[in-house]
mmCIF file as Biopython writes it, N, C-alpha, C and O atoms, coordinates in Angstrom:
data_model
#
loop_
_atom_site.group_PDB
_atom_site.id
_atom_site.type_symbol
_atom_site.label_atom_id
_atom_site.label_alt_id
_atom_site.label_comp_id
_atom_site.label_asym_id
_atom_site.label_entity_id
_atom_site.label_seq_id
_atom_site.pdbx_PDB_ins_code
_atom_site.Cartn_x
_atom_site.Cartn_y
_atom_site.Cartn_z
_atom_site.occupancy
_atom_site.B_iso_or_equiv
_atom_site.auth_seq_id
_atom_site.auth_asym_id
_atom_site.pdbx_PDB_model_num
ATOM 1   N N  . UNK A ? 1  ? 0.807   -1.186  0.000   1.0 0.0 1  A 1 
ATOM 2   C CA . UNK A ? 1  ? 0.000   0.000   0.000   1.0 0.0 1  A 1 
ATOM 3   C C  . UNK A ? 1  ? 0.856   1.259   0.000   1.0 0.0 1  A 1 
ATOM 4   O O  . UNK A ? 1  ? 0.336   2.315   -0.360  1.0 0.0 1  A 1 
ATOM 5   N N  . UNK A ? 2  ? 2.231   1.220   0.408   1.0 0.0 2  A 1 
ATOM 6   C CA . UNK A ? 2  ? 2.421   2.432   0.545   1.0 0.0 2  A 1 
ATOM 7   C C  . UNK A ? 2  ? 3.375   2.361   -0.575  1.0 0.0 2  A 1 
ATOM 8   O O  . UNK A ? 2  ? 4.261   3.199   -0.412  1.0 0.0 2  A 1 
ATOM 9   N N  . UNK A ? 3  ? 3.539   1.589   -1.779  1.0 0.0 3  A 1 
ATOM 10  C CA . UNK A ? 3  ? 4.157   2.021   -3.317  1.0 0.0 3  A 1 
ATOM 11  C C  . UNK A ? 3  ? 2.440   3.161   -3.697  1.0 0.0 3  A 1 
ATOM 12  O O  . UNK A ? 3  ? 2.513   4.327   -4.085  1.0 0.0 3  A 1 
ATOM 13  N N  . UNK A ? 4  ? 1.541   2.660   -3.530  1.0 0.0 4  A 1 
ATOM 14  C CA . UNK A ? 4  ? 0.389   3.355   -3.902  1.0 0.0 4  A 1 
ATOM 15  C C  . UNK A ? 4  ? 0.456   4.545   -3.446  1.0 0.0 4  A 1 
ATOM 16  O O  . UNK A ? 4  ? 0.737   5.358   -4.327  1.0 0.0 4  A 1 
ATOM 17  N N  . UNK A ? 5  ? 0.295   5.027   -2.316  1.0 0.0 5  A 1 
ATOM 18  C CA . UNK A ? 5  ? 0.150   6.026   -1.578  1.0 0.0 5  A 1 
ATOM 19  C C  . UNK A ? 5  ? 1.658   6.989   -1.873  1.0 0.0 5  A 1 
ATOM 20  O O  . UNK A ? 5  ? 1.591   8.165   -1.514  1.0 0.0 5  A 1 
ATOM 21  N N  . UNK A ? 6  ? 2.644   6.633   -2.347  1.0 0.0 6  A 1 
ATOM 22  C CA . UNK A ? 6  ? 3.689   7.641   -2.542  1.0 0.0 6  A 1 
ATOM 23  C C  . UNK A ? 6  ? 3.625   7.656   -4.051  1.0 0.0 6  A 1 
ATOM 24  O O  . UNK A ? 6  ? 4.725   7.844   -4.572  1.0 0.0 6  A 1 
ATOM 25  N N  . UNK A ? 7  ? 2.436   7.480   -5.026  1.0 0.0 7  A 1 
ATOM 26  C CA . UNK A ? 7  ? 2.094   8.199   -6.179  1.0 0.0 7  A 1 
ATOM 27  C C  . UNK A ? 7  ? 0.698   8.793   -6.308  1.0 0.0 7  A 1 
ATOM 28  O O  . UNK A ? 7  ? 0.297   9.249   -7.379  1.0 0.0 7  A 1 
ATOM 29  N N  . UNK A ? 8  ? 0.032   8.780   -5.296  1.0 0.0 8  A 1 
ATOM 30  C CA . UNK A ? 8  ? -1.346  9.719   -5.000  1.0 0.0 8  A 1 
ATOM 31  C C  . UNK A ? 8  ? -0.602  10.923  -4.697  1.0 0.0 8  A 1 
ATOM 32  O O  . UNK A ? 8  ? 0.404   11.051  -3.999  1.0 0.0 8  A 1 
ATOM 33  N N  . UNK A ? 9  ? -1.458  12.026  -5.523  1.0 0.0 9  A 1 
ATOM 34  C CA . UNK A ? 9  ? -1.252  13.612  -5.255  1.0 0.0 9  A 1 
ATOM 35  C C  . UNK A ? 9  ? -0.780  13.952  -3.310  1.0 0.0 9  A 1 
ATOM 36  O O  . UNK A ? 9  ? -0.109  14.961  -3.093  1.0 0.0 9  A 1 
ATOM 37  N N  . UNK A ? 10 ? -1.064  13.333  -2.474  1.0 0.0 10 A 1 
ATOM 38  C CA . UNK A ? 10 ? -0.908  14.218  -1.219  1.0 0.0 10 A 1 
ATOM 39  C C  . UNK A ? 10 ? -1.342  15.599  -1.211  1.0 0.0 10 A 1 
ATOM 40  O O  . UNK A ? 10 ? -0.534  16.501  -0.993  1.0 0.0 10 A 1 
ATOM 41  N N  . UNK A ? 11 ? -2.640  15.834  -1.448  1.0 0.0 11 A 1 
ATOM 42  C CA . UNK A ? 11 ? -3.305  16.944  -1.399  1.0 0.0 11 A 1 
ATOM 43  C C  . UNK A ? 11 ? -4.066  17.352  -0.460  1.0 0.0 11 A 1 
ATOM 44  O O  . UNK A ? 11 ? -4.496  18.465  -0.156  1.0 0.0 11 A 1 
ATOM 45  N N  . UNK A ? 12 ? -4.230  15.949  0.122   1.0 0.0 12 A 1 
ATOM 46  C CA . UNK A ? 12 ? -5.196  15.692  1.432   1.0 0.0 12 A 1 
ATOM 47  C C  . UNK A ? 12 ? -6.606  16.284  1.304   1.0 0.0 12 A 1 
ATOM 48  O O  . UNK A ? 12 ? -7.379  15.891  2.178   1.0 0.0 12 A 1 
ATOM 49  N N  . UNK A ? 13 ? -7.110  17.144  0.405   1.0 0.0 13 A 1 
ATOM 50  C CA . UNK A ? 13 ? -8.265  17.756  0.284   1.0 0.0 13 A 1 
ATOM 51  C C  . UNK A ? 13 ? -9.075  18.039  0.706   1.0 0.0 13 A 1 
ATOM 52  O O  . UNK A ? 13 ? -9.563  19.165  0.607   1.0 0.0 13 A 1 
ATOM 53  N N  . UNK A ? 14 ? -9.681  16.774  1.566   1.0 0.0 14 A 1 
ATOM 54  C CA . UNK A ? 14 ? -10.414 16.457  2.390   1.0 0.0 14 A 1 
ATOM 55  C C  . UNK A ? 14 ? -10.505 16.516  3.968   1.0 0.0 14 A 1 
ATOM 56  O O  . UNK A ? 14 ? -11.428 16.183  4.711   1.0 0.0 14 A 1 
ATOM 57  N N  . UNK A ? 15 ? -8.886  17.203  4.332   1.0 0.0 15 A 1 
ATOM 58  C CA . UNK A ? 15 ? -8.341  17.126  5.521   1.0 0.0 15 A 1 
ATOM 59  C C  . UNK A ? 15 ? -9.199  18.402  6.134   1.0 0.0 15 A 1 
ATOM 60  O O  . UNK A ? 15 ? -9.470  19.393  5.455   1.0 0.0 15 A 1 
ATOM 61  N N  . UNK A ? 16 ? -9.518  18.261  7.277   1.0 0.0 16 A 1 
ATOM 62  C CA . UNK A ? 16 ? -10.525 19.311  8.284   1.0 0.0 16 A 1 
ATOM 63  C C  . UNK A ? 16 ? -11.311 19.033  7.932   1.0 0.0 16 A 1 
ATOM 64  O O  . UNK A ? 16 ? -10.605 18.175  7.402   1.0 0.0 16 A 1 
ATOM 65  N N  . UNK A ? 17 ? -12.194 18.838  7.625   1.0 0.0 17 A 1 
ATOM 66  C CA . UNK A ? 17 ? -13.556 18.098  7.010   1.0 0.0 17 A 1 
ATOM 67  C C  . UNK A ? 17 ? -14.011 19.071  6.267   1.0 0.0 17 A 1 
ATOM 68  O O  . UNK A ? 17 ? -15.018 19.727  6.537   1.0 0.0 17 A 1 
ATOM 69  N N  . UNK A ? 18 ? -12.916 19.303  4.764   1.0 0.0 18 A 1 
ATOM 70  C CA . UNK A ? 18 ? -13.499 19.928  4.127   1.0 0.0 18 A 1 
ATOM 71  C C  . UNK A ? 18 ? -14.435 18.605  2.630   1.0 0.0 18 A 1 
ATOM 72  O O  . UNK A ? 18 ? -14.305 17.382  2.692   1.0 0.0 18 A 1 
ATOM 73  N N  . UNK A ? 19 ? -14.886 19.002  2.015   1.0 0.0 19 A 1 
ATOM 74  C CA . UNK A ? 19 ? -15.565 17.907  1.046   1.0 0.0 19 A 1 
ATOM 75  C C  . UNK A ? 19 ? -14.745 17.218  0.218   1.0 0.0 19 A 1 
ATOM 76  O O  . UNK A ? 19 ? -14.551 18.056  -0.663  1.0 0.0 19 A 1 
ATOM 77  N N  . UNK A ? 20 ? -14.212 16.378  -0.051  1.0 0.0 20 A 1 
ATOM 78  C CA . UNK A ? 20 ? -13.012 15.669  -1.071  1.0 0.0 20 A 1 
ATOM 79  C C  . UNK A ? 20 ? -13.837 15.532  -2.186  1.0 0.0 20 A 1 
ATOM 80  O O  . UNK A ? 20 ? -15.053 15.454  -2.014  1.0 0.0 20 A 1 
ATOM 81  N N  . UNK A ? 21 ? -13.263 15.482  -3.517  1.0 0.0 21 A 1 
ATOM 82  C CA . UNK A ? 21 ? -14.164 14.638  -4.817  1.0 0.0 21 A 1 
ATOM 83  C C  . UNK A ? 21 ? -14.188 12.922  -4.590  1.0 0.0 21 A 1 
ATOM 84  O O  . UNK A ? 21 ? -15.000 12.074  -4.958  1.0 0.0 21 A 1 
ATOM 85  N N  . UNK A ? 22 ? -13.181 12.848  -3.974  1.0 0.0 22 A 1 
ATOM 86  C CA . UNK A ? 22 ? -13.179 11.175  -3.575  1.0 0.0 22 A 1 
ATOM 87  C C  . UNK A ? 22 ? -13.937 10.692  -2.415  1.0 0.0 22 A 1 
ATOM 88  O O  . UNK A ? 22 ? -14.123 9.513   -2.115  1.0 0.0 22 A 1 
ATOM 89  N N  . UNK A ? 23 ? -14.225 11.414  -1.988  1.0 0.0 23 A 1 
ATOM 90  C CA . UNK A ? 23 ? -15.064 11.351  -0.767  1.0 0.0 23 A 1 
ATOM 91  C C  . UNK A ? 23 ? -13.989 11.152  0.715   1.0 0.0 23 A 1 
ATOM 92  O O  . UNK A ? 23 ? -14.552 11.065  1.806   1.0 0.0 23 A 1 
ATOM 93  N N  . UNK A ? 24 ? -13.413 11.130  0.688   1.0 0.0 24 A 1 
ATOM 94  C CA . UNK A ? 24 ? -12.056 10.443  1.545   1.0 0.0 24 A 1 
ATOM 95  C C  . UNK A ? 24 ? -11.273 12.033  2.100   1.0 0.0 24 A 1 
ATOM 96  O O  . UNK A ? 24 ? -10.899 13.050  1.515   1.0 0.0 24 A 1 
ATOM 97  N N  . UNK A ? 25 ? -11.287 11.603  3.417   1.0 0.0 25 A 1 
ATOM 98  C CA . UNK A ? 25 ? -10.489 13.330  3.921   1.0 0.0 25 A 1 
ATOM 99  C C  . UNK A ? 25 ? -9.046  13.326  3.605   1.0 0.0 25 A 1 
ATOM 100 O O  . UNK A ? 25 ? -8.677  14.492  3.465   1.0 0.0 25 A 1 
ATOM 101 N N  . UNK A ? 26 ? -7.753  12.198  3.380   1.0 0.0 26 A 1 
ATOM 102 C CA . UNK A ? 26 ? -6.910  11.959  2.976   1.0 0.0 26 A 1 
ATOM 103 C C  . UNK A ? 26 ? -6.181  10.914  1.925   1.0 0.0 26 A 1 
ATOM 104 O O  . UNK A ? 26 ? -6.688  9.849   1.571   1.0 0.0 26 A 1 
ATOM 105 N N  . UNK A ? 27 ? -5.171  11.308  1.583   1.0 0.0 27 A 1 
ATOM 106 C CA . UNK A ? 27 ? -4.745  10.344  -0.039  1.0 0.0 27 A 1 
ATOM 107 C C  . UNK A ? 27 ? -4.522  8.530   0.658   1.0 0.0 27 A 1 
ATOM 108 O O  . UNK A ? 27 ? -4.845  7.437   0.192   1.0 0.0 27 A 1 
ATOM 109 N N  . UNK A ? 28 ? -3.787  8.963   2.024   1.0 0.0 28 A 1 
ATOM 110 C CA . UNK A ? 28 ? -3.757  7.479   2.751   1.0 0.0 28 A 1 
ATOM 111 C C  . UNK A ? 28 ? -4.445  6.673   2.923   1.0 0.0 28 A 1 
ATOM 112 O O  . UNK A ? 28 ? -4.179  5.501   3.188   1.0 0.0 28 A 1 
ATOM 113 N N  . UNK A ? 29 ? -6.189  7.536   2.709   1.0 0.0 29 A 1 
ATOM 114 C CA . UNK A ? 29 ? -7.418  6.638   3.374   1.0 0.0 29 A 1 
ATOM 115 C C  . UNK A ? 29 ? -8.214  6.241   1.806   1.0 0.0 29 A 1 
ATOM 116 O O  . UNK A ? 29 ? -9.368  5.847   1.638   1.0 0.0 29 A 1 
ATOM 117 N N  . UNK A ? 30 ? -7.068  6.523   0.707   1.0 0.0 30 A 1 
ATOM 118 C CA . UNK A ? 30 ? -8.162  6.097   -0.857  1.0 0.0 30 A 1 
ATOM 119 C C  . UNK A ? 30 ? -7.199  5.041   -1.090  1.0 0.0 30 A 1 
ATOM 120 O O  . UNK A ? 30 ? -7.276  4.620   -2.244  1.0 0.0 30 A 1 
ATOM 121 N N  . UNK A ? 31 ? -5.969  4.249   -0.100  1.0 0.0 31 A 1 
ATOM 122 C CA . UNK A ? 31 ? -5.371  3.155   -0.827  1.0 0.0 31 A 1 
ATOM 123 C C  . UNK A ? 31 ? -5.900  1.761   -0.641  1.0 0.0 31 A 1 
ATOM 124 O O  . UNK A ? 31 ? -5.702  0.745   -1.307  1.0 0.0 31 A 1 
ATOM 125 N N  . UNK A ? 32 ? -6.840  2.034   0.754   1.0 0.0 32 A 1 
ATOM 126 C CA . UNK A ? 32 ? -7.246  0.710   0.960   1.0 0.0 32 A 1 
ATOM 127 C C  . UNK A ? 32 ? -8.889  0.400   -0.293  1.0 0.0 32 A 1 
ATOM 128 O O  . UNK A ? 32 ? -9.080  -0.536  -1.069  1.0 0.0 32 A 1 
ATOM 129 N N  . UNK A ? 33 ? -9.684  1.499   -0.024  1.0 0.0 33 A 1 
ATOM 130 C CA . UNK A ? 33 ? -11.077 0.963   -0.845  1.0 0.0 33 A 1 
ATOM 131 C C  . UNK A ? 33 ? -10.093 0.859   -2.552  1.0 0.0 33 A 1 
ATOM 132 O O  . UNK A ? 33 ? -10.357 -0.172  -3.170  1.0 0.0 33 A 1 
ATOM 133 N N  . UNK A ? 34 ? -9.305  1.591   -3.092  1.0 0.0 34 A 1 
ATOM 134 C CA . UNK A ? 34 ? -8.727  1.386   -4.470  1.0 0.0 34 A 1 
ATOM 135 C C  . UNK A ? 34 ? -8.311  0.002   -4.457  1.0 0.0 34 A 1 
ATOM 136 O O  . UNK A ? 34 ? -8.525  -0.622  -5.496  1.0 0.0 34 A 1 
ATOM 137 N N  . UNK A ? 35 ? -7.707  -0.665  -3.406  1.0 0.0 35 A 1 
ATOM 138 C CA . UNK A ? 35 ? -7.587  -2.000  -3.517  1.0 0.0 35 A 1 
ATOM 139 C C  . UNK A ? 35 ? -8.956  -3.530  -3.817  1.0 0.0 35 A 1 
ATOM 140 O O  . UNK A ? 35 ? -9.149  -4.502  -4.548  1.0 0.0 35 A 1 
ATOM 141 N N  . UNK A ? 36 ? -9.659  -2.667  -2.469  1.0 0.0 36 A 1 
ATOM 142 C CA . UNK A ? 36 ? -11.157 -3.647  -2.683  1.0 0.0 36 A 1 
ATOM 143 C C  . UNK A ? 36 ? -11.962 -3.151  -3.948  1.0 0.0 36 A 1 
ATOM 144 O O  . UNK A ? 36 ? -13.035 -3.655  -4.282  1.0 0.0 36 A 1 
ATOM 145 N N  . UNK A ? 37 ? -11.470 -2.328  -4.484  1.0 0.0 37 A 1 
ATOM 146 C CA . UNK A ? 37 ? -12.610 -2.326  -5.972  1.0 0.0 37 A 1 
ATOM 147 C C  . UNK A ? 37 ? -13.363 -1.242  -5.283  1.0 0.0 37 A 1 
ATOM 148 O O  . UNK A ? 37 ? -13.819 -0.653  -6.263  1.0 0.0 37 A 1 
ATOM 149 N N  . UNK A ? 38 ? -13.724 -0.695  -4.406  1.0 0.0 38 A 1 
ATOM 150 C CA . UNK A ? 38 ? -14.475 0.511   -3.855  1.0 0.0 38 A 1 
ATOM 151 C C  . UNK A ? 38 ? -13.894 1.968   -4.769  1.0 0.0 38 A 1 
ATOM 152 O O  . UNK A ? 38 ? -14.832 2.455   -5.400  1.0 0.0 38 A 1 
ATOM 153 N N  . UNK A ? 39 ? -12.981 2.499   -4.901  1.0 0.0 39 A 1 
ATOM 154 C CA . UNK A ? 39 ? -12.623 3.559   -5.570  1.0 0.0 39 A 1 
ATOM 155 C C  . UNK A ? 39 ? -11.648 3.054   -6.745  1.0 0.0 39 A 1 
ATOM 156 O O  . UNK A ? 39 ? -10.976 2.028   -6.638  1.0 0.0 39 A 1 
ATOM 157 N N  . UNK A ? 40 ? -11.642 3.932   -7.943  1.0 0.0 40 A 1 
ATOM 158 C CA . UNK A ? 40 ? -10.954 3.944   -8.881  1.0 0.0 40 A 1 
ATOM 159 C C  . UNK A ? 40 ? -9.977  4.881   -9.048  1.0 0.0 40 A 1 
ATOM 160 O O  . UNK A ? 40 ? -9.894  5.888   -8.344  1.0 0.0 40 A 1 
ATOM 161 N N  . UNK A ? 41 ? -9.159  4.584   -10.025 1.0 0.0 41 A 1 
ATOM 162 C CA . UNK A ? 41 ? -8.079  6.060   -10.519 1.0 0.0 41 A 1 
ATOM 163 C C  . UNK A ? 41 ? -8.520  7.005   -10.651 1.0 0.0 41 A 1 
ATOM 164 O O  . UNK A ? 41 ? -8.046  8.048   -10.201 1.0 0.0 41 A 1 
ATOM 165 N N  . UNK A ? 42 ? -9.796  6.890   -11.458 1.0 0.0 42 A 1 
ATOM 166 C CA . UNK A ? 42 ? -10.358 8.191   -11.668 1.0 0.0 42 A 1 
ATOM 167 C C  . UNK A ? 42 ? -11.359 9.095   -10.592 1.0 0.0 42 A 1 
ATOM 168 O O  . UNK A ? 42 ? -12.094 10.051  -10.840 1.0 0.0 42 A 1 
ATOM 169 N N  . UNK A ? 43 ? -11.160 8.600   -9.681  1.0 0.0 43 A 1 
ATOM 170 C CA . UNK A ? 43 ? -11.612 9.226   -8.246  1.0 0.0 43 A 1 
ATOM 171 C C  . UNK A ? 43 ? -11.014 10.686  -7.927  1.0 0.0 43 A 1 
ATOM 172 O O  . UNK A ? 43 ? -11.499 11.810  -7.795  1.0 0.0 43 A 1 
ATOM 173 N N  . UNK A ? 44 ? -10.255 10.354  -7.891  1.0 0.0 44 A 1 
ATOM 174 C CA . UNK A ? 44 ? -9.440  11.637  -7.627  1.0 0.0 44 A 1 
ATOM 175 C C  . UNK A ? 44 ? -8.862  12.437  -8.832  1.0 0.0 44 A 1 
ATOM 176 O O  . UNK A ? 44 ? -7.896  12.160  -9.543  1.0 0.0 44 A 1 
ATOM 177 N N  . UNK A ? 45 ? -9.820  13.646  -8.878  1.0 0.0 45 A 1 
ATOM 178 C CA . UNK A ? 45 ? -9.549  14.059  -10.297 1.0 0.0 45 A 1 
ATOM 179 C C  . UNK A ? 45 ? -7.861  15.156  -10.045 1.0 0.0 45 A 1 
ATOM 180 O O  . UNK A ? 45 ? -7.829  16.157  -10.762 1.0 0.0 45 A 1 
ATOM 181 N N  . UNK A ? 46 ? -7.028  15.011  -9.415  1.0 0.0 46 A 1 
ATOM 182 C CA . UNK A ? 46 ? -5.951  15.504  -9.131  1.0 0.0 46 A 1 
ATOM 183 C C  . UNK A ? 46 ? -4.580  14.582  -9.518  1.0 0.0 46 A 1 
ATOM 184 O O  . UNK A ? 46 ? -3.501  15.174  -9.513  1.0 0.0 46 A 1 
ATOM 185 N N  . UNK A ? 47 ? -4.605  13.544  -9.758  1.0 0.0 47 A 1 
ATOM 186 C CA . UNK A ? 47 ? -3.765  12.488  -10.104 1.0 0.0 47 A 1 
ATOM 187 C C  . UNK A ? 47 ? -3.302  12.833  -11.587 1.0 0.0 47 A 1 
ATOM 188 O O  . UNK A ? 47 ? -4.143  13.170  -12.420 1.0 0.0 47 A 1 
ATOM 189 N N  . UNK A ? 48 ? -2.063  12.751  -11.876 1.0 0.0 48 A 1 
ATOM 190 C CA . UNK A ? 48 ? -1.075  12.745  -13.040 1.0 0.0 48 A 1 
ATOM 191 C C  . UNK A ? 48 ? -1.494  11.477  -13.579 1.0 0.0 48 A 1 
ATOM 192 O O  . UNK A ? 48 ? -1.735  10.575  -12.776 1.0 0.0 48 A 1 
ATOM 193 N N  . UNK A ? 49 ? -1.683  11.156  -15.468 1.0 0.0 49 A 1 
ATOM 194 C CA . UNK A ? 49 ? -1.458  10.083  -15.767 1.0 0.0 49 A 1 
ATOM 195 C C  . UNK A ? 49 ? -0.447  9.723   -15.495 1.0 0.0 49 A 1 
ATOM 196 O O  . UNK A ? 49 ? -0.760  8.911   -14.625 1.0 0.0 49 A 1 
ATOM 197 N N  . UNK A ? 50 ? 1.201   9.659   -15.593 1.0 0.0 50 A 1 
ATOM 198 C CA . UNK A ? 50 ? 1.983   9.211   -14.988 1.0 0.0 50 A 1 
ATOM 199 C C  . UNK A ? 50 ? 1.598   8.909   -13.750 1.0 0.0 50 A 1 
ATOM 200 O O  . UNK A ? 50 ? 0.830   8.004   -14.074 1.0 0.0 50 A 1 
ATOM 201 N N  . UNK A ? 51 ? 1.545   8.935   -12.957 1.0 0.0 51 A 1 
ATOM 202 C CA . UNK A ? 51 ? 0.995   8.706   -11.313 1.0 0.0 51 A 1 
ATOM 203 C C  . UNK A ? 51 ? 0.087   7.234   -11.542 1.0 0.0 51 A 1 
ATOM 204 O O  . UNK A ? 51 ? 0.350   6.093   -11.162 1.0 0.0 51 A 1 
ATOM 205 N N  . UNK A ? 52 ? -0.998  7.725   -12.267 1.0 0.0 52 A 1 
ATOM 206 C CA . UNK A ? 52 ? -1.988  6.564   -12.672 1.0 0.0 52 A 1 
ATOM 207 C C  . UNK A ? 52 ? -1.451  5.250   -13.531 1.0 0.0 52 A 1 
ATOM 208 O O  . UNK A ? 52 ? -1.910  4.109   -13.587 1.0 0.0 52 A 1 
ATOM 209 N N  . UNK A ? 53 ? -0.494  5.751   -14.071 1.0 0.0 53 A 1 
ATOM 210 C CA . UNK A ? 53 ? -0.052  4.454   -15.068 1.0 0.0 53 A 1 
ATOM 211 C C  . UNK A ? 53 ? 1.111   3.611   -13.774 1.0 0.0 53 A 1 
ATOM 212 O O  . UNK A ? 53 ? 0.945   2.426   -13.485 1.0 0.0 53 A 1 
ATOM 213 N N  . UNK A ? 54 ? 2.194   4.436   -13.154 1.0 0.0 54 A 1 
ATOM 214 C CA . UNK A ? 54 ? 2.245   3.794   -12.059 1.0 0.0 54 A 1 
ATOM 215 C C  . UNK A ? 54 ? 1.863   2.775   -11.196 1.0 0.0 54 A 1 
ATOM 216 O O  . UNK A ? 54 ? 2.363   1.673   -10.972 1.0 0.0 54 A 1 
ATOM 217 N N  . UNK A ? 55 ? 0.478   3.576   -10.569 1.0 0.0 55 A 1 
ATOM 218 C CA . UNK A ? 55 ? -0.446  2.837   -9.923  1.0 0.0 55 A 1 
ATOM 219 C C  . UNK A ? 55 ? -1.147  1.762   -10.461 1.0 0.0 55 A 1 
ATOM 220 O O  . UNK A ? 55 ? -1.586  1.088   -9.529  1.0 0.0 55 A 1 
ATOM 221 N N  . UNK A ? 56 ? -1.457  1.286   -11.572 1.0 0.0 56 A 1 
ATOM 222 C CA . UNK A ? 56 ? -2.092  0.354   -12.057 1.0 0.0 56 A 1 
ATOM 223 C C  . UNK A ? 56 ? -0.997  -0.454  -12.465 1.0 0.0 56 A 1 
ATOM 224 O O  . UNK A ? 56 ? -1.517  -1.558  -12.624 1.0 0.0 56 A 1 
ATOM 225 N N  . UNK A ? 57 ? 0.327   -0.564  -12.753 1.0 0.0 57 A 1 
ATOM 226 C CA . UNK A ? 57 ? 1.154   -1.541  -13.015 1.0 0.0 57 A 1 
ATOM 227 C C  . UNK A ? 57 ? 1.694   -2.052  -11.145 1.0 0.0 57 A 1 
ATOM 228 O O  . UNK A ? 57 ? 2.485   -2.981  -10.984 1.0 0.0 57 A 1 
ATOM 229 N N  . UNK A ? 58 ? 1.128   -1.301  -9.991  1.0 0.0 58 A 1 
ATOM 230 C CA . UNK A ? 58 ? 1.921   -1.808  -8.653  1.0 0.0 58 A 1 
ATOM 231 C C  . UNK A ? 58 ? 0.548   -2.614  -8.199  1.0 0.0 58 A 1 
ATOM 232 O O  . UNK A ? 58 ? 0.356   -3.418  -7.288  1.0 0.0 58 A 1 
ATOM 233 N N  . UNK A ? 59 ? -0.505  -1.954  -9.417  1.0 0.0 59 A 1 
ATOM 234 C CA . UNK A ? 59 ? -2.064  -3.151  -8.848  1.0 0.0 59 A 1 
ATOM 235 C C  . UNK A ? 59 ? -1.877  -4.655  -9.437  1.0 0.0 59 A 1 
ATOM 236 O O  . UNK A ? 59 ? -2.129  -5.702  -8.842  1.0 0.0 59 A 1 
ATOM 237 N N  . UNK A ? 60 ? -1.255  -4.461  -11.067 1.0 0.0 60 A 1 
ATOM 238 C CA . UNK A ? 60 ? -1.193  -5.511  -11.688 1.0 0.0 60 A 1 
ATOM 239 C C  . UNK A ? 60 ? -0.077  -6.372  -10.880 1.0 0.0 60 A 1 
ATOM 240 O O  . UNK A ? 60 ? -0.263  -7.589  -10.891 1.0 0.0 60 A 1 
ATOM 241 N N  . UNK A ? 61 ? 0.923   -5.947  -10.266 1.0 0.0 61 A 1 
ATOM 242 C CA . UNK A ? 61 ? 1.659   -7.014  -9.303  1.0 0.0 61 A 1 
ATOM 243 C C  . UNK A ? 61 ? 0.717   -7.619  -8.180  1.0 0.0 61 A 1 
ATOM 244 O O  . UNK A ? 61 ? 0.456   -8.784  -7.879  1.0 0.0 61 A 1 
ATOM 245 N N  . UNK A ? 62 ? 0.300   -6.389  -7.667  1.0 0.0 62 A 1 
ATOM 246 C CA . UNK A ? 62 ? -0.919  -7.003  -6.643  1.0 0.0 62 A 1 
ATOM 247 C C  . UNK A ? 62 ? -1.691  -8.041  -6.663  1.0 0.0 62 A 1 
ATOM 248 O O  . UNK A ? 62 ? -1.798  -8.808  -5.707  1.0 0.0 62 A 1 
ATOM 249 N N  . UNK A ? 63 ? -2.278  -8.159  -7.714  1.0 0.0 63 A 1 
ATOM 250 C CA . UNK A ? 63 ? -3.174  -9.191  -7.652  1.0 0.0 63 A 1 
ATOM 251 C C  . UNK A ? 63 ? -2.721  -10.442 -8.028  1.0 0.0 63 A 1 
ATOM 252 O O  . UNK A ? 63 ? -3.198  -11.549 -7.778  1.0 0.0 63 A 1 
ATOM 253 N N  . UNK A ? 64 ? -1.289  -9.982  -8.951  1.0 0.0 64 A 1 
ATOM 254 C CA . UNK A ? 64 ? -0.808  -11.550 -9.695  1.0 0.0 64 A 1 
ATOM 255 C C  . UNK A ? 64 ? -0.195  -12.862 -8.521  1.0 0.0 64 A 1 
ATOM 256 O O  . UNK A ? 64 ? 0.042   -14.057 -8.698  1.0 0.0 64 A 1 
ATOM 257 N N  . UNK A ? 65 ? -0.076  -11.797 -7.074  1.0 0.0 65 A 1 
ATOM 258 C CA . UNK A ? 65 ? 0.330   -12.269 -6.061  1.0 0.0 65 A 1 
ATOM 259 C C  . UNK A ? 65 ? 1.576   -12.262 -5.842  1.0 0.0 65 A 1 
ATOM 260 O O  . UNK A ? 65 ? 2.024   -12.744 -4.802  1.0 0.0 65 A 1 
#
């Protein structure tokens, strides 16, 4: 989780309880539902494709086990 979380924006957005687009008050708390299929890449409209292409090749290890 935390190869994931050190290519999410760290924008925290959501931090103080302001409203996130992801719904999530921090980038730490979108690595676990992105894992269960609960949130996607495109959740967070702040993410670099680089960032995203990243993240989906450290998912494709993920799951291959």
């Amino acid at each position: 989780m935390a190869d994931i979380y050190r290519n999410l924006p760290g924008k925290d957005c959501g931090k103080g309880g302001k409203q996130s687009p992801c719904g999530l008050p921090m980038c730490k708390d979108f690595t676990k539902p992105l894992l269960k299929g609960d949130k996607t890449l495109y959740d967070c409209p702040f993410m670099e494709d680089d960032d995203r292409q990243a993240i989906i090749l450290i998912l494709e290890d993920y799951y291959k086990g």
